[in-house]
C-alpha positions in Angstrom: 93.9 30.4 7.9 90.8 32.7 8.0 92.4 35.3 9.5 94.6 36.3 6.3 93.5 38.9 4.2 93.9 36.6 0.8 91.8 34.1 2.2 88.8 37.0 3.0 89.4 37.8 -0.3 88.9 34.6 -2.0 86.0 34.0 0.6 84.3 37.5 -0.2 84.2 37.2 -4.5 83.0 33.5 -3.6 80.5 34.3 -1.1 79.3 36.9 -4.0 79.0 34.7 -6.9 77.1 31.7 -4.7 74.9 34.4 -3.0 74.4 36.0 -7.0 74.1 33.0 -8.8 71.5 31.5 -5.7 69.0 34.6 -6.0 69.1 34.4 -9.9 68.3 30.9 -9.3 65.5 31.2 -6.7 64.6 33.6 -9.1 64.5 31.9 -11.9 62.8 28.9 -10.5 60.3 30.8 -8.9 59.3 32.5 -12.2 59.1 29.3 -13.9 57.0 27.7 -11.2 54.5 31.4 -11.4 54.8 31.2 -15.4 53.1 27.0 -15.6 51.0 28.4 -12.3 49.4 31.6 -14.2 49.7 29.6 -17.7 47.2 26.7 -15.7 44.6 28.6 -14.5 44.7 31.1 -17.9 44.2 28.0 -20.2 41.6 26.7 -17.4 39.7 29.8 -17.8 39.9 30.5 -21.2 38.8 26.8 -22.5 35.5 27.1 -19.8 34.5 30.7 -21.0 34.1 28.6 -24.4 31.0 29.9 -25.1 30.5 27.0 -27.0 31.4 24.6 -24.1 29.4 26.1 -21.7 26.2 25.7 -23.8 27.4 21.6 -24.5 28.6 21.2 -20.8 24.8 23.0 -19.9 22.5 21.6 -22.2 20.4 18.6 -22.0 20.6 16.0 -24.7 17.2 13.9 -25.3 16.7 11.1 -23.5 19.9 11.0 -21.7 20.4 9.0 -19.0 24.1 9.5 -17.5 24.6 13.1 -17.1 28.0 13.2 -15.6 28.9 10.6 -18.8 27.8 12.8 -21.2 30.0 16.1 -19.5 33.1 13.2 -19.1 32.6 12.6 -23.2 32.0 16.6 -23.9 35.2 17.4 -21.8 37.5 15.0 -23.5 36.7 15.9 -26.3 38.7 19.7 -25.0 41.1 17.2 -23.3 43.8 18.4 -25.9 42.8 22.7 -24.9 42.9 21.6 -21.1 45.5 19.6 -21.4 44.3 16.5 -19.5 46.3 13.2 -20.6 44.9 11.4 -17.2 48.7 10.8 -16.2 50.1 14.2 -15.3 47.0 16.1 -15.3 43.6 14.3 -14.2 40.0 14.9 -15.1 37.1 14.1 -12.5 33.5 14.6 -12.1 31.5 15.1 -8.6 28.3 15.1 -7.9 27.0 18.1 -5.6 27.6 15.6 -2.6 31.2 15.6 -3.3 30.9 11.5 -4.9 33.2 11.3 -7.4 31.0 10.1 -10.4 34.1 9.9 -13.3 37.5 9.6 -12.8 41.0 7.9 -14.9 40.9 4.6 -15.4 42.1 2.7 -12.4 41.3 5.6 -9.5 38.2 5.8 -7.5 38.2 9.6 -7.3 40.8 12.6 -6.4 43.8 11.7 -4.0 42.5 14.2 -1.6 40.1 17.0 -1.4 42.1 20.0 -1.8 41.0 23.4 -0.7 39.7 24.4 -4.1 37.4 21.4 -4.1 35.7 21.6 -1.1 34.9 25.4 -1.4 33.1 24.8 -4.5 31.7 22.0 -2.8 30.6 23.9 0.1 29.9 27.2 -1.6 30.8 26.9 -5.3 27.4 25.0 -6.5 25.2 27.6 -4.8 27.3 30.6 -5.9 28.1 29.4 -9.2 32.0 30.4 -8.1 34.9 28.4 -9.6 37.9 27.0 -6.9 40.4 28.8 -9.1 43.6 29.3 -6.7 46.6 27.9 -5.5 49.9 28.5 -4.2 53.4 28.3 -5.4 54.6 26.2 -2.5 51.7 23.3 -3.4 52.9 20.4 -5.2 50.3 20.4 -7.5 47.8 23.0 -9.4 43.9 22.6 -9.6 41.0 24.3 -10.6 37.2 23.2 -9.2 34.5 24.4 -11.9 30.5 23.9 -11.1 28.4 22.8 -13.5 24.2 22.7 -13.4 23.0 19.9 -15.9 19.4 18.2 -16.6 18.2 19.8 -12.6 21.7 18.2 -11.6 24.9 19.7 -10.0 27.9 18.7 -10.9 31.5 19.8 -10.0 34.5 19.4 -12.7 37.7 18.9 -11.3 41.0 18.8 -12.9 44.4 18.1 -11.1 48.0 19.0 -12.7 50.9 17.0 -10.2 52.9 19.9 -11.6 55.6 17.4 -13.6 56.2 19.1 -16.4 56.8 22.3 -14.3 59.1 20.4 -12.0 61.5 18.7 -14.8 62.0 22.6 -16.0 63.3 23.2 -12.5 65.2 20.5 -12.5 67.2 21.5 -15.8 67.4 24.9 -14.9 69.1 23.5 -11.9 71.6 21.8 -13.3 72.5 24.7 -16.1 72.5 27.5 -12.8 74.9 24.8 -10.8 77.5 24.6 -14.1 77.4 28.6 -14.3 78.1 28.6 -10.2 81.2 26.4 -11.0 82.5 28.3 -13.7 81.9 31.7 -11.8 83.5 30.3 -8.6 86.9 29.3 -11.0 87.2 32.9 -12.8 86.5 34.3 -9.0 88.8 32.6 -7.2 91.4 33.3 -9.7 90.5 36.6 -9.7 90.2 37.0 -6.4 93.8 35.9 -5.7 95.4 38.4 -8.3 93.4 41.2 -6.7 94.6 40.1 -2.8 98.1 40.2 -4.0 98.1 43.8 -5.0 96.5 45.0 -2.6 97.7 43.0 0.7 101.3 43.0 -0.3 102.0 47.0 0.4 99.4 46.1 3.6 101.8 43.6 4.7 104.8 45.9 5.1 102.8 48.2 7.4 101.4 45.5 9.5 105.3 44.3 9.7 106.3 47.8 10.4 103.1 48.0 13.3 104.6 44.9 14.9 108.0 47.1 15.1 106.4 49.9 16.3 104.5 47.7 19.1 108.1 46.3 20.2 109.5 49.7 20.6 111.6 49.2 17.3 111.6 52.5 15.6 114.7 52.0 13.7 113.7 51.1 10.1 110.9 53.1 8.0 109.0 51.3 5.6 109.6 51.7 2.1 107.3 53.6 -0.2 107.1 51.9 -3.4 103.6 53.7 -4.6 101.8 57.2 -4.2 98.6 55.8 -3.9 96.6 56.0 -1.2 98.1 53.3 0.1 102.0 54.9 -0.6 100.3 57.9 1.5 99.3 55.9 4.2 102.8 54.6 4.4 104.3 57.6 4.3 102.0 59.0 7.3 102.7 55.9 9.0 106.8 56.4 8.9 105.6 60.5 10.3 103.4 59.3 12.9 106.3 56.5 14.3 108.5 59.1 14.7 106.6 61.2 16.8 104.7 58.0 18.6 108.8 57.3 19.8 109.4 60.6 21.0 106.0 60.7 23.0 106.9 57.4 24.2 109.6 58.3 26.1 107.9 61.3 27.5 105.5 59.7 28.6 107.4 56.6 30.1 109.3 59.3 32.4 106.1 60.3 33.6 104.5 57.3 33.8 107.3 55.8 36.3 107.5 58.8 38.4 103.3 58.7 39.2 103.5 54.5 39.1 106.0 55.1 42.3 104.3 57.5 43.8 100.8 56.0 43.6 101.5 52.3 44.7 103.6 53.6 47.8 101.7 56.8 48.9 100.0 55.3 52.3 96.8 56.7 51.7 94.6 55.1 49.1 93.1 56.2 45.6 90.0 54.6 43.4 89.4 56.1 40.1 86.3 55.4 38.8 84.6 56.1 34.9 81.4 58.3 34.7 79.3 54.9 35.0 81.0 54.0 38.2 83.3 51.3 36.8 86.5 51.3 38.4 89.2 52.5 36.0 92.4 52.4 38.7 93.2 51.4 41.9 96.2 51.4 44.2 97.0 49.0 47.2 96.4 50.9 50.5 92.9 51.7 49.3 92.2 47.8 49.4 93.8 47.2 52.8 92.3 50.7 54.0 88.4 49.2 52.5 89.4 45.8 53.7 88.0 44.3 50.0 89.7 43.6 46.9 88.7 46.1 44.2 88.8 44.6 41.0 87.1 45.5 37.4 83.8 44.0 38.8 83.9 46.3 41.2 81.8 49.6 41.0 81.3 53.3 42.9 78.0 52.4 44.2 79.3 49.4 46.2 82.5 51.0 47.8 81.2 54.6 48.2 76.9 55.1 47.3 76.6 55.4 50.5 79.0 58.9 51.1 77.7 60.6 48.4 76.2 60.0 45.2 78.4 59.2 42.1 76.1 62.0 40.1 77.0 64.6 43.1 80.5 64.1 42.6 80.7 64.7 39.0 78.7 67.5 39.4 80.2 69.3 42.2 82.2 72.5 41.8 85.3 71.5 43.2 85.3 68.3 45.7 82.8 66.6 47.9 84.2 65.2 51.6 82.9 62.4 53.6 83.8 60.3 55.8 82.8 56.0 56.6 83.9 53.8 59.0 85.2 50.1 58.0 85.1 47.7 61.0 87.0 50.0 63.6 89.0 52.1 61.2 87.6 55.5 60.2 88.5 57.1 56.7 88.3 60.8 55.2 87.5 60.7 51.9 87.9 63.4 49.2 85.8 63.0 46.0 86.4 64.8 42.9 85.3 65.0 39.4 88.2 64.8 37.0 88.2 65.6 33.1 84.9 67.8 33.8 82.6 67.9 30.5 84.7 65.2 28.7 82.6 61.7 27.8 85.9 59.7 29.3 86.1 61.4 32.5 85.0 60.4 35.9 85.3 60.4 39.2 88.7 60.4 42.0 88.4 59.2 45.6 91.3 59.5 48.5 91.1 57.9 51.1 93.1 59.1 54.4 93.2 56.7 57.4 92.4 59.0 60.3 91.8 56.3 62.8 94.2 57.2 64.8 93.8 61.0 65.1 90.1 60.2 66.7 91.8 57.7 68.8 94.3 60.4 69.9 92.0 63.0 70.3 89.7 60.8 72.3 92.4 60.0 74.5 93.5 63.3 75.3 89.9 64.2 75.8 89.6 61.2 78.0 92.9 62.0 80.0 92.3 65.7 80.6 89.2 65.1 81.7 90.3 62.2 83.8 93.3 64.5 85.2 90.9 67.3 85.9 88.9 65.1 87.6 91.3 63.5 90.0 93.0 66.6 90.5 90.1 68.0 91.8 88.5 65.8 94.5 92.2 66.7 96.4 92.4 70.4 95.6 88.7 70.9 96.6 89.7 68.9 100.0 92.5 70.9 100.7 90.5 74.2 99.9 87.7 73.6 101.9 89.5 72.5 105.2 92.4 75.7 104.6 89.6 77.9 104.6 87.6 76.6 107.8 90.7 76.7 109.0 91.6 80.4 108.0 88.3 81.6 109.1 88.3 79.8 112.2 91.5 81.0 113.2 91.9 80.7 116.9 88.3 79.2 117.9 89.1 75.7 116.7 89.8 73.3 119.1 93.4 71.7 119.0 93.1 68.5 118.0 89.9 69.5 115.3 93.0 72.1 113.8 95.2 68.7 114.0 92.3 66.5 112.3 92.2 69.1 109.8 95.6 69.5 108.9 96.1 66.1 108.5 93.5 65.8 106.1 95.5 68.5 103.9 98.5 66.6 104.0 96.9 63.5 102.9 95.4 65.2 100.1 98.8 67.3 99.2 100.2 63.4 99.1 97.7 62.0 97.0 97.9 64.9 94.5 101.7 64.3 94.5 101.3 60.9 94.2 98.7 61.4 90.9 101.5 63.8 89.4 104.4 61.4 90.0 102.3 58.3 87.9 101.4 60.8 85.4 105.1 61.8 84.8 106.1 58.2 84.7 103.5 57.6 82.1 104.9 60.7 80.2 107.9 59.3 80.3 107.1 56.3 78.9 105.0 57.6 76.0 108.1 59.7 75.0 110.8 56.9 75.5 112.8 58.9 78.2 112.4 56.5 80.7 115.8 54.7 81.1 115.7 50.5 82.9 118.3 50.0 85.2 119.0 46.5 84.1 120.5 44.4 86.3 120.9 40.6 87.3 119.3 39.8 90.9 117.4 36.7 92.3 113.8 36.4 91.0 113.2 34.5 94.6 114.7 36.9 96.6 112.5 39.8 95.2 109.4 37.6 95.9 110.1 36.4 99.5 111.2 40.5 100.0 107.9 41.5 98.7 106.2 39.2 100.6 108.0 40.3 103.8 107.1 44.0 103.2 103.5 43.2 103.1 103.2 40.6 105.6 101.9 43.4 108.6 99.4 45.4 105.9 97.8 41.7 105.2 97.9 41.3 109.0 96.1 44.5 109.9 93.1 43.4 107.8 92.6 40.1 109.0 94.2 38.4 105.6 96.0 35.0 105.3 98.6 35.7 103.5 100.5 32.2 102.1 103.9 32.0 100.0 104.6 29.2 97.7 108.1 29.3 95.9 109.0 26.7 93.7 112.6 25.4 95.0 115.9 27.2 93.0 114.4 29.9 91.3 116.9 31.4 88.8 118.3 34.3 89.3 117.0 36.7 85.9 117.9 40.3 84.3 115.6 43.2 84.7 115.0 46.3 86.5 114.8 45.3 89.9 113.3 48.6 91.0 110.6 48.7 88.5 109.6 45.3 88.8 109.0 45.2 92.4 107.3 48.1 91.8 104.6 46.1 89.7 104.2 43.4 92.3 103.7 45.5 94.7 100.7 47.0 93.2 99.5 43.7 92.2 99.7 42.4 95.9 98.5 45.9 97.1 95.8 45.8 94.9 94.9 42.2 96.5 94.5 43.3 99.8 93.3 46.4 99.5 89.8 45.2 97.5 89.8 41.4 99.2 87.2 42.4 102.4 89.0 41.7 105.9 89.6 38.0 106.8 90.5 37.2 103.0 93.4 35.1 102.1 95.5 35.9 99.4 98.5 33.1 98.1 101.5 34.5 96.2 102.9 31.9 94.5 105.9 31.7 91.8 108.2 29.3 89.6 109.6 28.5 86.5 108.3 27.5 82.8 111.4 27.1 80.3 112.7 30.5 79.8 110.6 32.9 81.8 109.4 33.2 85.2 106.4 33.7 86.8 104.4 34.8 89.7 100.8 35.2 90.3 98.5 36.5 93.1 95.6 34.5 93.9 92.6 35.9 96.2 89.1 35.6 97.3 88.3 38.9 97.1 85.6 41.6 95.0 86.9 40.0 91.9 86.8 41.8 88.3 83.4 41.0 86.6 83.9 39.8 83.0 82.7 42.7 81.2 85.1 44.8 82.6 88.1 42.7 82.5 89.5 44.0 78.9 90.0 47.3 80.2 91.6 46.6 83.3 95.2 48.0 81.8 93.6 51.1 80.4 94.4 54.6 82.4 92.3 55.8 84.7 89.8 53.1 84.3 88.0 52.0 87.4 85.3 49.1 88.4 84.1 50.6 91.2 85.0 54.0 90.7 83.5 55.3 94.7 85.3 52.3 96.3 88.5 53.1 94.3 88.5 56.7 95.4 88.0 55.6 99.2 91.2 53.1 99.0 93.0 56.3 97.7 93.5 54.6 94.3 93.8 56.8 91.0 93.3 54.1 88.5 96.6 54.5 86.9 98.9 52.2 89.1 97.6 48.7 86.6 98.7 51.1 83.7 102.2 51.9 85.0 102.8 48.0 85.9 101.9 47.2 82.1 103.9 49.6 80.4 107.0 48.5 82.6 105.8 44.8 82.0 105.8 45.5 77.8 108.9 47.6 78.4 110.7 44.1 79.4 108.8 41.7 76.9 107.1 40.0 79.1 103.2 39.4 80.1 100.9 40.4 82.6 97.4 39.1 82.3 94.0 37.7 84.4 94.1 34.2 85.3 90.5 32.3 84.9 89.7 30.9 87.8 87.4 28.5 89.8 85.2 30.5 93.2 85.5 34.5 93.9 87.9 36.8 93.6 91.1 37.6 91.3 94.4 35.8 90.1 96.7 37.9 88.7 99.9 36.6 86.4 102.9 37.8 85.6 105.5 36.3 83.4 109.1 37.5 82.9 112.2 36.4 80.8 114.7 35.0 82.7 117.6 36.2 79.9 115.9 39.8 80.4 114.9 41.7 77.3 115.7 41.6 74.0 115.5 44.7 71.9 116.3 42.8 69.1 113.0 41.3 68.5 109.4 41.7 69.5 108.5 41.1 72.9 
């Protein structure tokens, strides 16, 4: 209801009227409340500079004996100049002490002592100053007037309760509340003949917005006048015209960018010049790891890259770079709309997490290669040349000794280069398995067998535990004895002499399983999560001495993952290791995740 325009209207000539007719009222009042205020104290002063009063009020009479009497019957008999009828304006006499000595009939002296009276009484008698003031907001007007009689002080006081004043008000009241209701009737009738003319044509363009918000530019609106109005319809009709055909520019546009900016991987935060954020697309929440919403600002996400100021103030772009938990992100900020109030500040964020991971590793591996490579090749160069210089005064079996360490070195540099092509292959997905059905038993009583005499020359026990009918499963037979060997290898070559080792295996619903238990060097814990990694050793001198190059555990995990299974440490009670590895019986299924 108060949001029509004929109802603000209405409201606005009534709210005029009641707000003109209150201030000519307050007016009014007030001047008639100043006019008996200034007429009191004029007809006050006028009646006591009476010359002839003052000399009667003064003066002496012989042998009298009731001073304050005798001013009481000279003052009454000016009761009709000063107005005093004892009921709506009083007449008292004090004596310097403030006593009241004469007062109306029935009243023991003033109601109270106003602040007229007691600064005559204070200072007044000494001063000879009259209490002459009040204010309009007092309900009552007085005047305090001392008077020296006979060697006596005296004070005349006379109180006005302000009744006469206040039934004026009251009248003028009542005539200013008729005119309001009169004034309201004309207005509102006025008011409602106005609001038709003029919200009528206003209506018709509001209808014709609401079209134009819908996307329905079909109609114009009629032009029935050539006022300003009739020109503002007319502009309106123009303007819709052009609003469709920019419309559907800019829709086109507006869907190609939409697609591109909520499905480009990398992320982008516009932000206003304050640092409010304007727009926002997906990745750059899941790149940040927050939501970004309206609350959020340019100092919280990005202050601490660069400064919002030293963005919108650089030349062309600012780079920088943060890192959010273990992701690192380039980021690009730019100024956009540079010297406009609206413009701002852009922000693209580029996930480069795994370029620093690649380029570690490859840092990492070369200089892991260069480094295994080189123990050998300096080996076999150093005993080639003793040799070549020592040609014919080395005794037989030294020449022997010496050869045989070159070989041994030529194999363990073959054997590097074969594990790193088998981890090439397996990074570029050119490693075919040979998937076959066999007997998961068979493989592990086979393995068993072929390290029986290696556990033997170091002193080992060496136990078997097989759980009765193991299933036969599909895999790559090759490949998978080929990762428990190295996990039984592995056992006996780091369990000191006179260890015992226990393979055991079975069966647990779908998959199979076999683990390698020993009381050997163990694993400490903090190196544990980075058994599987390449080239990563625990005791990198003792590994190098067992002729180990770090990247058998790799190889066995890859062709592990390769047939969705698991291979894992085993907690366990006591020293040394227990290995696990778990297989499915059905084989692999490409199908799904491993």
């Amino acid at each position: 209801m108060l949001r029509s325009l004929y109802t603000k209207l209405v409201l606005i000539m009534v709210l005029l009227i009641l707000s003109l007719m209150m201030v000519v009222g307050a007016f009014l009042m007030n001047s008639v409340t100043a006019f008996y205020l200034e007429d009191f104290y004029t007809q006050m002063s006028e009646v006591f500079a009476n010359p002839l009063l003052a000399h009667d009020l003064t003066t002496q009479t012989d042998q009298e004996e009731n001073g304050a009497q005798q001013l009481a019957q000279v003052l009454y008999a000016y009761a009709g100049e000063l107005g005093v009828d004892n009921r709506n304006r009083k007449l008292y006499i004090l004596d310097s002490n403030g006593s009241c000595l004469i007062s109306p009939e029935g009243e023991s002296g003033p109601p109270e002592y106003t602040e007229n009276l007691t600064f005559v009484l204070n200072e007044g008698i000494r001063t000879g100053e009259s209490g002459d003031d009040s204010s309009m907001a007092l309900d009552y007007m007085d005047v305090a007037v001392p008077v020296s009689r006979g060697g006596e002080d005296y004070v005349i006081y006379i109180l006005d309760n302000k009744t006469t004043a206040n039934k004026l008000t009251d009248q003028m009241f009542l005539l200013i509340m008729e005119a309001l209701v009169f004034g309201l009737v004309i207005s509102i009738l006025l008011s409602f003949l106005l609001s038709k003319t003029m919200v009528t044509p206003i209506q018709k363009l509001t209808e014709g917005a609401m079209r134009v918000a819908e996307r329905d530019f079909s109609r114009k609106i009629e032009v029935v006048s050539q006022d300003e109005i009739g020109v503002l319809t007319d502009t309106f009709n123009d303007m819709a015209g052009q609003l469709r055909d920019t419309l559907r520019q800019v829709e086109n546009e507006r869907n190609k960018l939409d697609t591109l900016f909520l499905h480009m991987t990398d992320g982008v935060v516009a932000f206003s010049r304050g640092g409010e954020v304007i727009h926002s697309n997906p990745a750059a929440a899941q790149l940040l790891l927050r939501p970004i919403g309206p609350g959020t600002t340019y100092d919280q996400l990005f202050g601490g890259v660069a400064a919002l100021d030293q963005v919108l103030a650089a030349p062309d772009h600012v780079e920088g770079e943060m890192q959010v938990r273990d992701s690192f992100l380039q980021l690009l900020l730019a100024p956009f709309d540079r010297g406009r109030s609206g413009g701002g500040a852009l922000v693209v964020l580029h996930d480069v997490t795994q370029q620093r991971k690649n380029e570690e590793m490859r840092r990492e591996f070369v200089a892991n290669v260069s480094h295994e490579l080189r123990t050998p090749l300096t080996n076999i160069h150093s005993y080639a040349e003793t040799l070549a210089d020592s040609a014919g005064d080395i005794p037989p079996e030294v020449e022997k000794k010496f050869l045989g360490v070159i070989l041994n070195e030529s194999e363990r540099m073959t054997h590097i280069v074969q594990d790193l092509l088998t981890l090439s292959r397996f990074d570029s997905d050119r490693d075919e398995m040979k998937l076959g059905y066999f007997s998961f038993g068979d493989a592990v009583q086979d393995l068993y067998n072929a390290v029986y005499m290696e556990a033997q020359r170091h002193g080992h026990t060496l136990t078997l535990e097989l759980e009765p009918e193991l299933p036969g499963i599909v895999a790559d037979r090759e490949r998978i004895v080929q990762v428990m060997m190295n996990i039984v290898s592995n056992s006996i070559k780091y369990t000191p002499d006179g260890g015992h080792i226990t393979i055991s295996a079975g069966r647990q619903e779908d998959r199979v399983w076999l683990v390698v238990d020993d009381d050997g060097i163990g694993i400490p814990a903090e190196d544990r999560p980075r058994i599987f990694e390449r080239f990563y050793r625990v005791d990198k001198a003792r590994s190098r001495q067992s002729g180990g190059t770090g990247l058998g555990l790799s190889i066995a995990k890859e062709i592990v993952d390769r047939h969705q299974g698991s291979l894992s440490l085993q907690d366990k009670q006591g020293p040394g290791l227990a290995v696990r590895l778990e297989l499915r019986i059905e084989g692999p299924n490409y199908g799904t995740k491993p």
